[in-house]
Residue, then its C-alpha position, 0 to 999 in steps of 0.5 A: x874826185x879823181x877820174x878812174x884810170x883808163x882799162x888797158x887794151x884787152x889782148x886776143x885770146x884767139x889761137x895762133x899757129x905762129x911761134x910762142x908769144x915773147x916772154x920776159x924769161x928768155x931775156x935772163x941770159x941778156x939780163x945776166x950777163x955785162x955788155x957794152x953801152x949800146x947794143x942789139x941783141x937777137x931774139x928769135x921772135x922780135x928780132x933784135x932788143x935795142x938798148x937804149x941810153x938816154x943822158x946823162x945829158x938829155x933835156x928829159x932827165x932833169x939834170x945829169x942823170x941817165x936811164x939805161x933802156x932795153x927796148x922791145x920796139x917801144x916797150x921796155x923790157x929792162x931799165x937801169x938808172x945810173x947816176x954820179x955825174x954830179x957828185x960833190x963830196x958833199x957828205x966829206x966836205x960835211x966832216x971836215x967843215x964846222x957845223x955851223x959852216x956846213x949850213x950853207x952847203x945844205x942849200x945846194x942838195x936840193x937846190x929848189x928847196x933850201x930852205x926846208x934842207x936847212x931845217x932838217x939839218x938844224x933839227x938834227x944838230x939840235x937833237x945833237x946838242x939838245x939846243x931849244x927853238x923859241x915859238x916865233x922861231x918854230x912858226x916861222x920854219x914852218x912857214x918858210x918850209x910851206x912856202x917851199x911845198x909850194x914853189x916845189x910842187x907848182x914847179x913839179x906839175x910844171x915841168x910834168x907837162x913839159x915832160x908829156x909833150x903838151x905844153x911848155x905854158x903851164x910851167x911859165x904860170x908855175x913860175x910866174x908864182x915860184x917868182x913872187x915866193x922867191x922873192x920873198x926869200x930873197x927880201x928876207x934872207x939875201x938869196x933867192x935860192x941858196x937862203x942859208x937862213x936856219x940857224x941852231x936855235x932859231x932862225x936868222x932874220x925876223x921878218x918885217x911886219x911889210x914881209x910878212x903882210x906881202x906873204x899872207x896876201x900872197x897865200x890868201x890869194x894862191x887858191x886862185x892860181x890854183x883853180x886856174x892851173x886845174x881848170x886847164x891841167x886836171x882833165x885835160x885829155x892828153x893828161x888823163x890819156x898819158x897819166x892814168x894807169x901809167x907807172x902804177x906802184x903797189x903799196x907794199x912794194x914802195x913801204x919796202x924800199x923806203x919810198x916817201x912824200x908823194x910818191x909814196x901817199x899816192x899808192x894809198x899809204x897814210x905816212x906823213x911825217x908831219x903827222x908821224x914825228x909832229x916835229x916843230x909845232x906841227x901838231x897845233x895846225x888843222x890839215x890833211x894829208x891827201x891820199x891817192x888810190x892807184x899809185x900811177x902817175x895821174x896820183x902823183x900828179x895830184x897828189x902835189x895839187x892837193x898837197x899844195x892846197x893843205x899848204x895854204x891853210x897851214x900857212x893861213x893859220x900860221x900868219x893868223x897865230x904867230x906870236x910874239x918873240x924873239x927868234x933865236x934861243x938866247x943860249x944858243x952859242x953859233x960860233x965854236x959850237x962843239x956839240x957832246x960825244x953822241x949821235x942823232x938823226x933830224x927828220x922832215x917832211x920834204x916836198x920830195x918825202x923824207x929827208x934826214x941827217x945823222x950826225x955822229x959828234x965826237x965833241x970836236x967843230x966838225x962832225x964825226x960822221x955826217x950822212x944825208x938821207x935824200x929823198x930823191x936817191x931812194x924814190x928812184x930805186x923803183x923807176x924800172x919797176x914803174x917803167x916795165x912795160x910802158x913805152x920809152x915815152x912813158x918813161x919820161x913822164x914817169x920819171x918826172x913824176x917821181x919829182x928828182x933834182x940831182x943835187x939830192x941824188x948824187x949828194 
């Protein structure tokens, strides 16, 4: 059970015969009107309202990102968050390579998550090409896409402590298990991160009955890391004080801007689309999705605890049933795929929340259109609104919170 979130400060009602209290309407003229990077501006009651650019380069923006305060003191009273350092031109390069061709670029969207952007990518080109997936195939992209929940999420709890200031230890046990699942990918596609594995149809190598031994013993024996990360990071005090009320996000606010994955789960929302689309073979698995009940950053944070443990039983029963088979759709023609004139769009849940391709064929190799909808761009759309009245340390764990990797971002 999740502890309630702490009660903020009660503030004096007790009159006063100093000037009005500072109210957010008299910044609408600052708020209005453009200005150069950093600057000050007077206000009659608090002096001046610093602002603030922290990055692009700054080690608690997780890569190339930059946040623009407006700060009161320490409060912030306006943030902008600015992005593109990073652009590659992915969504171009994309039309004008094969399809085929463009599998390896998925890797590099979000790059600590390869192998659950392969899928996504292979689902919209099989909605495409109406291409099917044998059974062993299915399973097995399951599997690699939990394992992938695990190693996203132990990293994100990680370096959300990293982020509080408290310790840099939890994110060395993070990656003392991120390690043992990498390697794992390694052993089975040749990369440790940029996998490259999905393939229209099916799926690249079949595992060897060592690998997938080494793998179910890997899982079976994660709830432990688990127990140990929340023995020492669940009630920690500087977590609860620094986590609980902080970055709260209404429910209908987030379903309005499109917030998805933990983000969104952790305001109470039940939308999850392994339940919702029961894309690949999901539906024939027993698990729940975790559901949060303040929308705060202490929520997320759980959120990822919990979902990781969903994770494992999944991955538990996938072991248990995978059949027998071959892995790629004997029909499936890879090279020289020319898809017909239409349109589709694949779909998954992401460690981050939804992440979609929409494809437009004109039956030519290369995509009429190709665009990524990433779940890291649209979780950001609301960082000002969580940060509104928080401190500029708050910021930072807010930030870290929402779970970004630019990659994804600036796509």
């Amino acid at each position: 059970m999740m502890p309630p979130p702490s009660s903020p400060p009660a503030s004096s009602d007790a009159p006063s015969a100093s000037p009005q209290p500072f109210s957010p309407s008299a910044l609408q003229p600052f708020h209005s009107a453009p200005g150069p990077t950093v600057r000050a501006v007077h206000d009659q009651f608090h002096g001046d309202l610093l602002e603030v650019s922290m990055g692009p380069q700054h080690p608690s923006t997780h890569g190339v990102f930059r946040m623009v305060a407006t700060l009161d003191g320490e409060q912030i009273v306006k943030l902008k968050p600015v992005f593109g350092y990073l652009h590659r031109n992915h969504e171009k390069i994309a039309e004008n390579t094969t399809y085929l061709g463009s599998m390896p670029y998925t890797d590099r969207l979000d790059y600590l998550c390869s192998m659950s952007t392969n899928w996504a990518y292979a689902l919209a080109v099989e909605k495409l090409s109406g291409q099917a997936v044998p059974d062993r195939a299915q399973y097995l992209r399951i599997i690699m896409a939990e394992l992938t929940r695990l190693v996203n999420h132990a990293c994100l709890v990680g370096f959300l402590f990293n982020d509080l200031g408290t310790s840099f230890t939890p994110l060395l046990y993070a990656f003392r298990e991120r390690e043992k699942i990498i390697d794992l990918f390694e052993s089975l596609s040749g990369s440790r991160m940029m996998c490259n594995y999905q393939r229209f149809g099916g799926c690249r190598v079949d595992p060897t009955p060592e690998w997938l031994t080494a793998a179910s013993m890997l899982v079976d024996n994660f709830p432990r890391f688990l127990d140990e990360y929340e023995t020492m990071l669940t009630g920690n005090e500087i977590m609860l004080a620094r986590t609980q009320g902080i970055g709260r996000l209404d429910p209908q606010h987030a379903i309005n801007a499109g917030i998805t994955g933990p983000v969104l789960r952790a305001c109470g929302v039940d939308y999850d689309l392994r339940k919702v689309d029961a894309y690949g073979f999901y539906p024939r698995f027993n698990f729940r999705v975790p559901l949060g009940a303040h929308g705060d950053t202490y929520d997320r944070y759980m959120m990822r605890i919990l979902e990781m443990r969903e994770s494992v039983k999944i991955l538990q029963q996938a072991f248990k049933e995978l059949p027998e088979g071959p892995i790629m759709d004997p029909k499936a023609k890879i090279r020289g795929f020319r898809p017909k004139a239409g349109e589709a769009y694949g779909r998954l849940e992401g460690p981050k929340g939804e992440l979609g391709f929409y494809l437009i064929s004109d039956g030519s190799p290369n995509p009429y259109r190709y665009r990524v909808r990433p779940p890291s761009l649209i979780n950001l759309t609301l960082l000002e609104e969580m940060c509104l009245g928080h401190t500029i340390a708050d910021s930072v764990v807010i930030l870290g919170s929402i779970d970004i990797v630019l990659g994804e971002v600036d796509r």
